[in-house]
TORVO-80763 format. One record per residue: residue in one letter; x, y, z of N, C-alpha, C in turn. Coordinates in steps of 0.2 Angstrom, whole numbers, plus 2048, in hexadecimal, padded with zeros to 3 digits. Layout:
<pts>
pt rest a; n_px X; n_py Y; n_pz Z; ca_px X; ca_py Y; ca_pz Z; c_px X; c_py Y; c_pz Z;
...
</pts>
This chain:
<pts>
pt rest x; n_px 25C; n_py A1E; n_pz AEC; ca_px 255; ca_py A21; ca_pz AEC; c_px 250; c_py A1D; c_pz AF0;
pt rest x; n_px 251; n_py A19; n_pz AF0; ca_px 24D; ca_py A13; ca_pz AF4; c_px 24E; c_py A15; c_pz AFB;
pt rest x; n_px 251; n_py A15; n_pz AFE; ca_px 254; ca_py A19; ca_pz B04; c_px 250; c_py A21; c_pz B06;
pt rest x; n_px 24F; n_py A25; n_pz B00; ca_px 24A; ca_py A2B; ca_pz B01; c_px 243; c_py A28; c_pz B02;
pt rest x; n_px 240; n_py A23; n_pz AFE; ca_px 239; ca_py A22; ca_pz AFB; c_px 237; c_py A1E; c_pz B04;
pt rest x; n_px 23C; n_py A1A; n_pz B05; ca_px 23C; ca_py A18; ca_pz B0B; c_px 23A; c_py A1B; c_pz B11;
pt rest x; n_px 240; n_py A22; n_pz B13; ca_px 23F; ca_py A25; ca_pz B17; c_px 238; c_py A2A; c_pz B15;
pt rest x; n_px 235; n_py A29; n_pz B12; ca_px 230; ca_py A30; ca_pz B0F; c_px 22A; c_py A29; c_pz B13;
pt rest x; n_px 228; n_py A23; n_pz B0F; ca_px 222; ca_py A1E; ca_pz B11; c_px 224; c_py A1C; c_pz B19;
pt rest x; n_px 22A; n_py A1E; n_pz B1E; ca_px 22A; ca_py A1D; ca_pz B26; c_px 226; c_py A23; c_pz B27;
pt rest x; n_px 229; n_py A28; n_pz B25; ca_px 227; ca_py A2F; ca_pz B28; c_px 21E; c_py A31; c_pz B26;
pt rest x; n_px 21E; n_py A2C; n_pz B22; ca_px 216; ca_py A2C; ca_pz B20; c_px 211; c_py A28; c_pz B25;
pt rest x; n_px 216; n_py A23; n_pz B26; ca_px 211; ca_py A1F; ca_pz B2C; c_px 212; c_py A1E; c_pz B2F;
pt rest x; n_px 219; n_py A21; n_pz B34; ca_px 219; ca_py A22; ca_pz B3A; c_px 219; c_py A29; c_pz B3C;
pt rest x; n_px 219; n_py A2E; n_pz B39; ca_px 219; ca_py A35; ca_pz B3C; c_px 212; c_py A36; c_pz B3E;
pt rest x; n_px 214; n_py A3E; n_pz B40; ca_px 20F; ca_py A40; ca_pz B46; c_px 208; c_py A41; c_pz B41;
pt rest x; n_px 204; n_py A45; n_pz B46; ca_px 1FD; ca_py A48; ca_pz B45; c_px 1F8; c_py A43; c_pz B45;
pt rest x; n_px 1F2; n_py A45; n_pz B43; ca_px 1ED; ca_py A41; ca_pz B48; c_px 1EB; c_py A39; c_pz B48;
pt rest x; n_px 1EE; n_py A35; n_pz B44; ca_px 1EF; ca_py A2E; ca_pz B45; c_px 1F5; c_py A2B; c_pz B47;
pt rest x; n_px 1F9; n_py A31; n_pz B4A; ca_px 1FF; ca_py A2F; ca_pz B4E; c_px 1FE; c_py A2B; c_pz B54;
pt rest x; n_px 1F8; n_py A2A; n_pz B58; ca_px 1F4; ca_py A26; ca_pz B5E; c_px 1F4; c_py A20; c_pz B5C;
pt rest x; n_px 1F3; n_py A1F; n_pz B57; ca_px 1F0; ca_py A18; ca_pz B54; c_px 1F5; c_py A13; c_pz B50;
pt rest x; n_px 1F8; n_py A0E; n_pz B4F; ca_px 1FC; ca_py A0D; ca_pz B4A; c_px 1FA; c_py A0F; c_pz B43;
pt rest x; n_px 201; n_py A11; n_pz B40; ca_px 202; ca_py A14; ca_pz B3A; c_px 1FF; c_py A0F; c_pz B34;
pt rest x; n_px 1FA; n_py A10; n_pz B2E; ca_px 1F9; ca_py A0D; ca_pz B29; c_px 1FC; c_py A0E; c_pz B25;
pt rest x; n_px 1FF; n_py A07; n_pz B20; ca_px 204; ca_py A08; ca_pz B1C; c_px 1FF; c_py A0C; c_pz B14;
pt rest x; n_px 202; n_py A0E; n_pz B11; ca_px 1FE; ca_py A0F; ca_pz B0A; c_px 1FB; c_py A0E; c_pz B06;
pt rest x; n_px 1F5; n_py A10; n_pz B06; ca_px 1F2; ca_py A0B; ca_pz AFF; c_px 1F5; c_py A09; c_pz AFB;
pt rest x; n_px 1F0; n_py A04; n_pz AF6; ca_px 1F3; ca_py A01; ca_pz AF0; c_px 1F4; c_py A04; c_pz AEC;
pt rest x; n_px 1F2; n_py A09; n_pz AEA; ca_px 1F4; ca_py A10; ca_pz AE5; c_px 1FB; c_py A13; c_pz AE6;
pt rest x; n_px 1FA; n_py A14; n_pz AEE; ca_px 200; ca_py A1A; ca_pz AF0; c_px 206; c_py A13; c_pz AEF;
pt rest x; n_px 204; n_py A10; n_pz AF1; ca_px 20D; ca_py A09; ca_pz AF2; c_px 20C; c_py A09; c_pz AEB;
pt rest x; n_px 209; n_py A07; n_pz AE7; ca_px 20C; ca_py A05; ca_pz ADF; c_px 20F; c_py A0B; c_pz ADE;
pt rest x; n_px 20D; n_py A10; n_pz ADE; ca_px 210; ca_py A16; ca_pz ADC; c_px 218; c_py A15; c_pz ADE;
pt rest x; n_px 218; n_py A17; n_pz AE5; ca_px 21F; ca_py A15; ca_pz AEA; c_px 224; c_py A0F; c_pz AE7;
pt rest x; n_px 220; n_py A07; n_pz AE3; ca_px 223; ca_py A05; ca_pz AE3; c_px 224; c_py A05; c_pz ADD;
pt rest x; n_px 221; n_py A08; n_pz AD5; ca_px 224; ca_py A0C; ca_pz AD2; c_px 229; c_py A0F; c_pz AD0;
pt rest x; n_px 228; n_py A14; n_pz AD4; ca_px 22F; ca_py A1B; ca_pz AD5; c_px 235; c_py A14; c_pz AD9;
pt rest x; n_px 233; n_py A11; n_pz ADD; ca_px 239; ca_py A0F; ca_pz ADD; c_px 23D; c_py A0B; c_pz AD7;
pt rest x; n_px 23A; n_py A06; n_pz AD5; ca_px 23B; ca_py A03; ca_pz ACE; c_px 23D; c_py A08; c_pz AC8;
pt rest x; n_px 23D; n_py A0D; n_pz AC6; ca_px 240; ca_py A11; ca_pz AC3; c_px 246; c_py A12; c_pz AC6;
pt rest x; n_px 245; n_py A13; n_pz ACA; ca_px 24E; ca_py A16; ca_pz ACC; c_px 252; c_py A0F; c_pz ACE;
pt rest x; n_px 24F; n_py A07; n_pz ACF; ca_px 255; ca_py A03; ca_pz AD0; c_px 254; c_py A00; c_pz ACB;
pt rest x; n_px 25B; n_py 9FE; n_pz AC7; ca_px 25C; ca_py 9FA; ca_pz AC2; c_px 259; c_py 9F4; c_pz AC0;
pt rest x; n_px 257; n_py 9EF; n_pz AC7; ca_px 252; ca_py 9E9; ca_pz AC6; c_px 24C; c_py 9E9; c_pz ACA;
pt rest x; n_px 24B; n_py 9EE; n_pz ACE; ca_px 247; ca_py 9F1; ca_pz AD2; c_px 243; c_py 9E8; c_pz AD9;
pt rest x; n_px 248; n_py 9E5; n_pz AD9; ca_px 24A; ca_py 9DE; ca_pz ADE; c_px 24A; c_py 9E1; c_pz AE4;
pt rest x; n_px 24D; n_py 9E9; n_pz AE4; ca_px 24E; ca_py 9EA; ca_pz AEC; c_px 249; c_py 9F1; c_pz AEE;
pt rest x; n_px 243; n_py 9F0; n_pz AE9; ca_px 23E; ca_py 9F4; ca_pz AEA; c_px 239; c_py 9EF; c_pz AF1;
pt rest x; n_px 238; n_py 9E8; n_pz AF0; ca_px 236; ca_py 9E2; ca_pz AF2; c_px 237; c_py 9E4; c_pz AFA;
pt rest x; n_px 232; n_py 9E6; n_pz AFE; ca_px 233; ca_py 9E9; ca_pz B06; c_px 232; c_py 9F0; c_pz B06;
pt rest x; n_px 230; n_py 9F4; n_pz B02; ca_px 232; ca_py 9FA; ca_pz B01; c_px 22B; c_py 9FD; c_pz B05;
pt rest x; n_px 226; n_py 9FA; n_pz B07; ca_px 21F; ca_py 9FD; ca_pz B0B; c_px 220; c_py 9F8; c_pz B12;
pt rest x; n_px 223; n_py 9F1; n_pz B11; ca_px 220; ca_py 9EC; ca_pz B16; c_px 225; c_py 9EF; c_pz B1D;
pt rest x; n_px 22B; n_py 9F0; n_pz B1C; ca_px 232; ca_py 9F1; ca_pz B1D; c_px 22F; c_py 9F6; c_pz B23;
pt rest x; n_px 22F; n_py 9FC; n_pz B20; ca_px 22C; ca_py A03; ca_pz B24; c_px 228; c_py A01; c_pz B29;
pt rest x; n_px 221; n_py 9FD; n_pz B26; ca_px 21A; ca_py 9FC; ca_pz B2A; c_px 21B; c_py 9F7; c_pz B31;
pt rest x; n_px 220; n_py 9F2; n_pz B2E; ca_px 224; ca_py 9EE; ca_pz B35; c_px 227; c_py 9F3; c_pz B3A;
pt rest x; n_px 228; n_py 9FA; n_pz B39; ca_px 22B; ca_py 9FF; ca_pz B3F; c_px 223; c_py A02; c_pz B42;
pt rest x; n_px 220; n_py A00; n_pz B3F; ca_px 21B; ca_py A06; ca_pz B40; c_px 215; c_py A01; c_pz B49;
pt rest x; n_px 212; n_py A04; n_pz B4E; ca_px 212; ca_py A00; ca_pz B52; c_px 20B; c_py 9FD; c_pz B4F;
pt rest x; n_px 20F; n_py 9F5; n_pz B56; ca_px 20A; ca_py 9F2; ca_pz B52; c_px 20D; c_py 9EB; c_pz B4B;
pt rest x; n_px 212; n_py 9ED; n_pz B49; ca_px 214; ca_py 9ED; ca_pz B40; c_px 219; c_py 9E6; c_pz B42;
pt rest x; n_px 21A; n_py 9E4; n_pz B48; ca_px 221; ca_py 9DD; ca_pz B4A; c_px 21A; c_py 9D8; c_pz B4B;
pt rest x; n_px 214; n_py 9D9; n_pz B4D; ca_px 20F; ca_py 9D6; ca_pz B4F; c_px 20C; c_py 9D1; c_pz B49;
pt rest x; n_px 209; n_py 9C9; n_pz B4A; ca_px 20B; ca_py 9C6; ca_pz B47; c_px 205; c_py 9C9; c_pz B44;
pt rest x; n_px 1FF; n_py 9CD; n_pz B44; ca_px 1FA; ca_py 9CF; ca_pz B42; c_px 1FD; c_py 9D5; c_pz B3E;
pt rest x; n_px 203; n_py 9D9; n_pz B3F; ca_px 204; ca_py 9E0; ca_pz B3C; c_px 208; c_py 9DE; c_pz B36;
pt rest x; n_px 20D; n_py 9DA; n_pz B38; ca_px 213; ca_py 9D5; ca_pz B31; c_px 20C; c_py 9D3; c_pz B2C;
pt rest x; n_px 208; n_py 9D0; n_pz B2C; ca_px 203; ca_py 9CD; ca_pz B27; c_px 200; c_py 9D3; c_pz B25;
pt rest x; n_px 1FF; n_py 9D7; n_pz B29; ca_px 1FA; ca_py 9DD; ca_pz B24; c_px 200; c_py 9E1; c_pz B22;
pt rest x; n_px 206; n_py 9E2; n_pz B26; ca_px 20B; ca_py 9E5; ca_pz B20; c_px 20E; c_py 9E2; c_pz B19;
pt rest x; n_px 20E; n_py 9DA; n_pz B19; ca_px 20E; ca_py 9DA; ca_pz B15; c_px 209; c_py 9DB; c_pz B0F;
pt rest x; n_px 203; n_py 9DB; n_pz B11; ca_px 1FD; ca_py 9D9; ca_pz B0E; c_px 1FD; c_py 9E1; c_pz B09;
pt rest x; n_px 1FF; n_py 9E5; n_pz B0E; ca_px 1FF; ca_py 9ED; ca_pz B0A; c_px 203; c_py 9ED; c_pz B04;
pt rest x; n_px 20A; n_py 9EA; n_pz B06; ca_px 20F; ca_py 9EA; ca_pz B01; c_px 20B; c_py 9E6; c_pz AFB;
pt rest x; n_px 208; n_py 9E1; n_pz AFC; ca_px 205; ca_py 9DB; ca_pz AF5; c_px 201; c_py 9DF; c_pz AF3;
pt rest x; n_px 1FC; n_py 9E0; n_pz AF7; ca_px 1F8; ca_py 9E4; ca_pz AF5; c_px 1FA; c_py 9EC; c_pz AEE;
pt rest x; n_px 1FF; n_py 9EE; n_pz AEF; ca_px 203; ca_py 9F0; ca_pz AEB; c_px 206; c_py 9EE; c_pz AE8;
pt rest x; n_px 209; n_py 9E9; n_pz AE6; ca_px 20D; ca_py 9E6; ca_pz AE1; c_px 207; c_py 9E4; c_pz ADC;
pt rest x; n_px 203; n_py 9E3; n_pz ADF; ca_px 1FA; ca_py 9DE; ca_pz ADB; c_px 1F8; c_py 9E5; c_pz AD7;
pt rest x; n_px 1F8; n_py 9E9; n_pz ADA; ca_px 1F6; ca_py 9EF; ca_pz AD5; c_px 1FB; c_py 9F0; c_pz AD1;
pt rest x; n_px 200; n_py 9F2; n_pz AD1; ca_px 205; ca_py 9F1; ca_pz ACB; c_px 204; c_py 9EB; c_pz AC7;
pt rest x; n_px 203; n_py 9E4; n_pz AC9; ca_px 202; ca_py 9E0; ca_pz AC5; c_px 1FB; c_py 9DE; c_pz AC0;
pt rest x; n_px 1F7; n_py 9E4; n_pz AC4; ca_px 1F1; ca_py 9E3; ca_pz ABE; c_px 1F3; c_py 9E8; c_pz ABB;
pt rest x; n_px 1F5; n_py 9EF; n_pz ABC; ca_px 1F7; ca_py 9F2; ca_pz AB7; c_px 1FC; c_py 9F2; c_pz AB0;
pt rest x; n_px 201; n_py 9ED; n_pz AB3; ca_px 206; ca_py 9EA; ca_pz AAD; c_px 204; c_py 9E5; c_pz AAA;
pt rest x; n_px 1FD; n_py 9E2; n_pz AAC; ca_px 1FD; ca_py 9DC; ca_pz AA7; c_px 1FA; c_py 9DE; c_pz AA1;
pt rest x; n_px 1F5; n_py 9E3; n_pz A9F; ca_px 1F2; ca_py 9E7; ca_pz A9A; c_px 1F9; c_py 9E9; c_pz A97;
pt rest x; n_px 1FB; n_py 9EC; n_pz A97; ca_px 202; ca_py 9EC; ca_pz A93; c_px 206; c_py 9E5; c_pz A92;
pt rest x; n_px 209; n_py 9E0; n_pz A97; ca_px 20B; ca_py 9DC; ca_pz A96; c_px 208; c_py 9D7; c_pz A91;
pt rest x; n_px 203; n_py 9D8; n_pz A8F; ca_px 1FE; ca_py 9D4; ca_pz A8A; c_px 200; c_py 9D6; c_pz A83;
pt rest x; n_px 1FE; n_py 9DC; n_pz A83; ca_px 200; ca_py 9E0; ca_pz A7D; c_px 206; c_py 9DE; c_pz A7A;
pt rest x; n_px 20C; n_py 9E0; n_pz A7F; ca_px 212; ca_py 9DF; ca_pz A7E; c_px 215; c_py 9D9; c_pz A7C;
pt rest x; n_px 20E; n_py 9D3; n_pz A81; ca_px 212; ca_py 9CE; ca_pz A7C; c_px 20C; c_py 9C7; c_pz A79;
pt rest x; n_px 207; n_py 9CE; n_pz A75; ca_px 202; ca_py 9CB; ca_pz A72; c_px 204; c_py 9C5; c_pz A6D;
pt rest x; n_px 209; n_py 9C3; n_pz A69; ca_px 20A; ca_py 9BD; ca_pz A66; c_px 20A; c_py 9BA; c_pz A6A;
pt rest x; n_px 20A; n_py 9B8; n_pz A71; ca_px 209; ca_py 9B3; ca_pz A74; c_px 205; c_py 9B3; c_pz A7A;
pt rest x; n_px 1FF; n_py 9B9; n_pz A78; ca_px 1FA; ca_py 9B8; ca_pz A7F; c_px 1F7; c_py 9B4; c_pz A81;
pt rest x; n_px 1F7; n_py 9AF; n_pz A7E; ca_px 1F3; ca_py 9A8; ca_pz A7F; c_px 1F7; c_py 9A4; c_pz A84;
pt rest x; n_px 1FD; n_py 9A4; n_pz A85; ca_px 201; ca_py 99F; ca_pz A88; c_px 203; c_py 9A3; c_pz A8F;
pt rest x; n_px 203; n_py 9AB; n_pz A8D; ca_px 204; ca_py 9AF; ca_pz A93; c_px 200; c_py 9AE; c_pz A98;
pt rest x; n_px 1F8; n_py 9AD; n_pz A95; ca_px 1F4; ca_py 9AD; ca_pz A9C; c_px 1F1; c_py 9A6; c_pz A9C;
pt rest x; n_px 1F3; n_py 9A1; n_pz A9A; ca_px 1F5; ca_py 99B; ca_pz A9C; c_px 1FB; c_py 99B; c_pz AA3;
pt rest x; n_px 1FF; n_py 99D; n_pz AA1; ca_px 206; ca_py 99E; ca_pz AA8; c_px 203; c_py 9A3; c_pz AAC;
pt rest x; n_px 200; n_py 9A8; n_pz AAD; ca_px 1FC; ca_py 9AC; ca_pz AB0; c_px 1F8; c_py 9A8; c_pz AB4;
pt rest x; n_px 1F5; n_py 9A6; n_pz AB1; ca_px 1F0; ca_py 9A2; ca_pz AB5; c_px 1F3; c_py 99B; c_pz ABB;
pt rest x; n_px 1F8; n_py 999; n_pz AB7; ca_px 1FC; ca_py 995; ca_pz ABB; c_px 201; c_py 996; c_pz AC0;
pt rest x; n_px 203; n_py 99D; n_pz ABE; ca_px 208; ca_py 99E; ca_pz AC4; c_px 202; c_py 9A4; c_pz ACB;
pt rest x; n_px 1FE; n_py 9A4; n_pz AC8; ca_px 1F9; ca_py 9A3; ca_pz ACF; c_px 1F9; c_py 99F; c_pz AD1;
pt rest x; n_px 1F6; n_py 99A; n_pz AD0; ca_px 1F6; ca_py 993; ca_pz AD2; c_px 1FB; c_py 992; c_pz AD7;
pt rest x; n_px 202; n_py 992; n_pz AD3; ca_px 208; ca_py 991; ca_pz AD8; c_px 209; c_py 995; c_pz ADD;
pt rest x; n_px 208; n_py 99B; n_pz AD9; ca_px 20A; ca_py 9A0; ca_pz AE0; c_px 205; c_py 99B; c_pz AE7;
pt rest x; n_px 1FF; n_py 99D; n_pz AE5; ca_px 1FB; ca_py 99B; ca_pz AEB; c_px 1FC; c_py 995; c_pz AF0;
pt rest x; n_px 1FE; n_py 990; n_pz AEC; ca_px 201; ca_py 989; ca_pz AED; c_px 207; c_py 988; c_pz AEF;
pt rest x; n_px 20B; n_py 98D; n_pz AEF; ca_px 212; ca_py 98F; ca_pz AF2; c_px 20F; c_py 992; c_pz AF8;
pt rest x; n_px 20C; n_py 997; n_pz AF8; ca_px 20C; ca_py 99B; ca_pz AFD; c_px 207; c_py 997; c_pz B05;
pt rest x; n_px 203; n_py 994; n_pz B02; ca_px 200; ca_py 98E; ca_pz B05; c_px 203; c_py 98A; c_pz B09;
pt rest x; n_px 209; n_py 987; n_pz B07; ca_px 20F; ca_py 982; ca_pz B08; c_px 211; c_py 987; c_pz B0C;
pt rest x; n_px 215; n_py 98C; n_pz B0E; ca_px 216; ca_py 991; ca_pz B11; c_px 214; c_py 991; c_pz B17;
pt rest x; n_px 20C; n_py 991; n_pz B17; ca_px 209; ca_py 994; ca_pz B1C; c_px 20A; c_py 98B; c_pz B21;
pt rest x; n_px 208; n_py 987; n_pz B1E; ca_px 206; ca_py 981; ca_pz B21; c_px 20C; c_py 97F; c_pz B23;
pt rest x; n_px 212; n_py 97E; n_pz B22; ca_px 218; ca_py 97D; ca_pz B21; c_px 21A; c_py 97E; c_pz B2C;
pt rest x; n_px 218; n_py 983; n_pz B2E; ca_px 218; ca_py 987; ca_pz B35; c_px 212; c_py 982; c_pz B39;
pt rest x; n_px 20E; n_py 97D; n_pz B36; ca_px 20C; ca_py 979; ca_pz B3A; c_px 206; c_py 97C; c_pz B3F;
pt rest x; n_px 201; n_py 982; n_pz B3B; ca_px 1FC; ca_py 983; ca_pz B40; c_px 200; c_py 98C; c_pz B44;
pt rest x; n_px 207; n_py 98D; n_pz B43; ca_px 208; ca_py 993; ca_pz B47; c_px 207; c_py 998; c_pz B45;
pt rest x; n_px 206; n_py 99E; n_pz B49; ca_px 205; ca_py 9A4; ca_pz B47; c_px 209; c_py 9A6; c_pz B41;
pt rest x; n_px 213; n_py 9A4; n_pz B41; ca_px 215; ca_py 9A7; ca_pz B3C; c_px 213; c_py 9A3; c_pz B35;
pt rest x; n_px 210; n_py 9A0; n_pz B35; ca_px 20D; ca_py 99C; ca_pz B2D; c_px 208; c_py 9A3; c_pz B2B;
pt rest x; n_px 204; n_py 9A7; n_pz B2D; ca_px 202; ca_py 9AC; ca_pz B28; c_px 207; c_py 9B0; c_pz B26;
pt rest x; n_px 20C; n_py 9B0; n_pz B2B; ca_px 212; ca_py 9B6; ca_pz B29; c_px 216; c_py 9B3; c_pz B23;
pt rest x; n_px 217; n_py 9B0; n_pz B23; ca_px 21C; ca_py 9A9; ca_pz B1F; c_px 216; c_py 9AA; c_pz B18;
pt rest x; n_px 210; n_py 9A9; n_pz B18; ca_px 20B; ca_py 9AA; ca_pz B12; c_px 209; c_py 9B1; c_pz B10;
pt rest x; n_px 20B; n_py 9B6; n_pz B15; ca_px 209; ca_py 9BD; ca_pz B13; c_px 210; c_py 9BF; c_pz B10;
pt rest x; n_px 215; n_py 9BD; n_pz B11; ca_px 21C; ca_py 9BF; ca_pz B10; c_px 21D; c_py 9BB; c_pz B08;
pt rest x; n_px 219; n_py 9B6; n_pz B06; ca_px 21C; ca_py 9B3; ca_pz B03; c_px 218; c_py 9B5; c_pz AFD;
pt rest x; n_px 210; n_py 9B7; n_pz AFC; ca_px 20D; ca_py 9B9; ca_pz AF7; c_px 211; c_py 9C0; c_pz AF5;
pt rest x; n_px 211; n_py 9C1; n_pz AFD; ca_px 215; ca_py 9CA; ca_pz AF9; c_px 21B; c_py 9C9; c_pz AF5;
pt rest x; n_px 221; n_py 9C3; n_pz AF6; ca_px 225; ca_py 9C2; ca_pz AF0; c_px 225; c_py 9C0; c_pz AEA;
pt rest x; n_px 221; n_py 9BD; n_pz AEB; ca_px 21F; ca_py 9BB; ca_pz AE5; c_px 21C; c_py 9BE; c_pz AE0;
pt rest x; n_px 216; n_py 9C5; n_pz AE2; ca_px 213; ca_py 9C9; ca_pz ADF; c_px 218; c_py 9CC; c_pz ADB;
pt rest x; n_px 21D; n_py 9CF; n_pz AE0; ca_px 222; ca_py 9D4; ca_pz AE0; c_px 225; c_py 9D2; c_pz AD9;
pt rest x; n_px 228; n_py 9CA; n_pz AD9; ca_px 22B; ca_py 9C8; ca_pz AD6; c_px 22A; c_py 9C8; c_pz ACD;
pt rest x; n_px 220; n_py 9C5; n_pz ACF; ca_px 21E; ca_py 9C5; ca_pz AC7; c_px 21D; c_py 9CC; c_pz AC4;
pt rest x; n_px 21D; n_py 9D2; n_pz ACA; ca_px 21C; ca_py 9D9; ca_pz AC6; c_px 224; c_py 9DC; c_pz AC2;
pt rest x; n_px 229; n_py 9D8; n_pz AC6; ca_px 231; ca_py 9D9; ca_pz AC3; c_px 231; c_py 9D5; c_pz ABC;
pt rest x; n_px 22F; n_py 9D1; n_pz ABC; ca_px 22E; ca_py 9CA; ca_pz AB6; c_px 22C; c_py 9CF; c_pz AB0;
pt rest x; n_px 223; n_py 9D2; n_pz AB1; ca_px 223; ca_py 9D5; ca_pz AAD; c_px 226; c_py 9DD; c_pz AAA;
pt rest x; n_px 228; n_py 9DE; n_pz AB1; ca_px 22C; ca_py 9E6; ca_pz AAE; c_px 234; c_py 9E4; c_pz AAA;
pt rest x; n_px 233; n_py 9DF; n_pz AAC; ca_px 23B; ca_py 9DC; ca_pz AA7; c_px 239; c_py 9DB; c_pz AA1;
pt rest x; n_px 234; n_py 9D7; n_pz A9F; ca_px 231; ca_py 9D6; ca_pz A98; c_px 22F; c_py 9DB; c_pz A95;
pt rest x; n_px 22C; n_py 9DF; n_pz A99; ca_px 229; ca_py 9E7; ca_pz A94; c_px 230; c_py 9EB; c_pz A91;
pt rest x; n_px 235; n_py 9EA; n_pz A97; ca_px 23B; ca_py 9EF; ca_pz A93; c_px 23F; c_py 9EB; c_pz A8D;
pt rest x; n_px 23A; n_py 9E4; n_pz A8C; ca_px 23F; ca_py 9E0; ca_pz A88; c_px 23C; c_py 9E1; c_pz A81;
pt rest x; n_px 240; n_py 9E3; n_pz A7C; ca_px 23C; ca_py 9E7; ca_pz A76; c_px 23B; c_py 9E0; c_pz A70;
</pts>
């Protein structure tokens, strides 16, 4: 299925008609959470939904460019970010015995992500690929914490 939703988001940013001149814009963050979504229903741990906007946007011209990788990734976080403020009102609910300590960890694993992703970027020593290395790296880890909680919501 992954393999249709795929073909459907290339054929949306790189087909024709009147912004076919210009490179392809990936998705908003409505439409990619949607995308990423429906893909998550249909895979078991939805691990290999993780690329499922950035992937496509890297073909699209422009998208191998150390400027087009960051904004493709940015599109894909940018969508997983809106998934993830959507689950957290649920995931609160879900595990209100203990929302006091959740958005203690919440709060902290911002902290890290950004402190990891940081480390990432400086790591490259000042080179262009350190934004790509920190736009690659928030978008995993987004991806990761919105799997975390859709694992905890199906856990009764």
């Amino acid at each position: 299925m992954r393999r249709v939703i795929v073909a459907g988001l290339t054929a949306a940013l790189i087909g024709g008609g009147e912004g076919a001149a210009r490179a392809a814009e990936p998705p908003g963050p409505i439409e990619g959470a949607a995308a990423l979504e429906a893909c998550m229903t249909d895979e078991e741990h939805g691990d290999t939904c993780v690329g499922l906007i950035s992937d496509p946007c890297f073909e699209a011209p422009g998208g191998w460019t150390t400027q087009g990788m960051v904004e493709c990734f940015g599109a894909e976080t940018a969508a997983w970010d809106a998934l993830l403020n959507a689950y957290w009102p649920r995931v609160t609910e879900h595990e209100s015995h203990a929302a006091e300590a959740l958005l203690s960890a919440q709060r902290a694993w911002i902290a890290w992500r950004d402190a990891d992703c940081l480390f990432h970027r400086l790591r490259h020593q000042g080179g262009t690929m350190g934004r790509v290395a920190s736009a690659a790296c928030v978008r995993d880890h987004t991806a990761q914490r919105v799997l975390d909680f859709r694992f905890w919501l199906m856990d009764p």
